[in-house]
N, C-alpha and C positions, 0 to 999 in steps of 0.2 A: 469362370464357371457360373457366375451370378446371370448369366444369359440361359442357360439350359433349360430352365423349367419354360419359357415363352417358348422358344424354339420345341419344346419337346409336346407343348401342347397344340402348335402349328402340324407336327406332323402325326397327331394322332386326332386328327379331322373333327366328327361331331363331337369331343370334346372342347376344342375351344369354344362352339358356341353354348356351351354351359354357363350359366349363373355361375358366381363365387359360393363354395357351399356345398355343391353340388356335383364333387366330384367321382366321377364312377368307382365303385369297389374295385374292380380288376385292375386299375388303372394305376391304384392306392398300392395293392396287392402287387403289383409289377415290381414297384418300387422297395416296398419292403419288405426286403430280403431276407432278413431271418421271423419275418410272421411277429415282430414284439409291437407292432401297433404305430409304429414311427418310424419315421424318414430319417436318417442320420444323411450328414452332407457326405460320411464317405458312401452310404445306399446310390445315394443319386447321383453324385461323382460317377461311379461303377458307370451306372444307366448313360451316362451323358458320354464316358468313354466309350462304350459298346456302340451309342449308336454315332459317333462320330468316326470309329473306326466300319463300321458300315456303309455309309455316304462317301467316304474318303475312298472312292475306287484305285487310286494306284496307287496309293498308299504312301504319297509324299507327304504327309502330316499336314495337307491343307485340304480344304475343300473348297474345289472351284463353281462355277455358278451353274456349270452344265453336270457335276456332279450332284451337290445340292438337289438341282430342279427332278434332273433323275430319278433321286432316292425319294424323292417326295412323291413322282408319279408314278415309281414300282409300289410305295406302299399305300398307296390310295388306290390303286388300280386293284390288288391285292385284296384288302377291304371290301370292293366293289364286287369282284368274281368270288359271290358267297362258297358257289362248289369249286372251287379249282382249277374250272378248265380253261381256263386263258382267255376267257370270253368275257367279255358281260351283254349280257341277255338283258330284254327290256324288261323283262321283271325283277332280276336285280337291281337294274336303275331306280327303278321306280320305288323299290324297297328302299334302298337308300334315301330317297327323295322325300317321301316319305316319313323317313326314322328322323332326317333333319329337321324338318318341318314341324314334327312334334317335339322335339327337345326347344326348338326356337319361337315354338307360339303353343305354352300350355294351354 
């Protein structure tokens, strides 16, 4: 489980290109589960289960590289279509585009 935090910030996009330090509140809050201010390994245990049983589409306890890739471009895709409609529009793009650009050159 000593791998899940890299992986977990792999699939939560503009946060890997964050500085050390500077990790977003929601992202904190995600993790800790009952609000006391820390990450316990069983908080993130939990996290790292959930979303592996997520990505694990058929549910053989592994996950293959087209499951993987998958789950990475439904929640990036997700991310991207701000309103929900299955779309992304060029102003969505752009807003993204954007939001990285700032976080990666204060």
């Amino acid at each position: 489980m000593k791998h899940w935090f890299g992986f977990l910030l792999l699939l939560s996009g503009p946060l890997a290109a964050m500085p050390p330090g500077k990790l977003h509140p929601s992202f904190f809050q995600r993790y800790d589960a009952n609000g006391d201010g820390v990450i316990t390994r069983e908080e993130f245990d939990r996290k790292g289960s959930e979303l592996f049983s997520r990505l694990d589409r058929d549910g053989d306890g592994k996950i293959t590289r087209q499951e993987f890739w998958r789950g990475l471009l439904r929640h990036r895709f997700q991310k991207l279509d701000r309103n929900g409609d299955g779309q992304i529009s060029w102003e969505e793009f752009l807003r993204a585009h954007r939001r990285l650009r700032g976080q990666s050159h204060p």
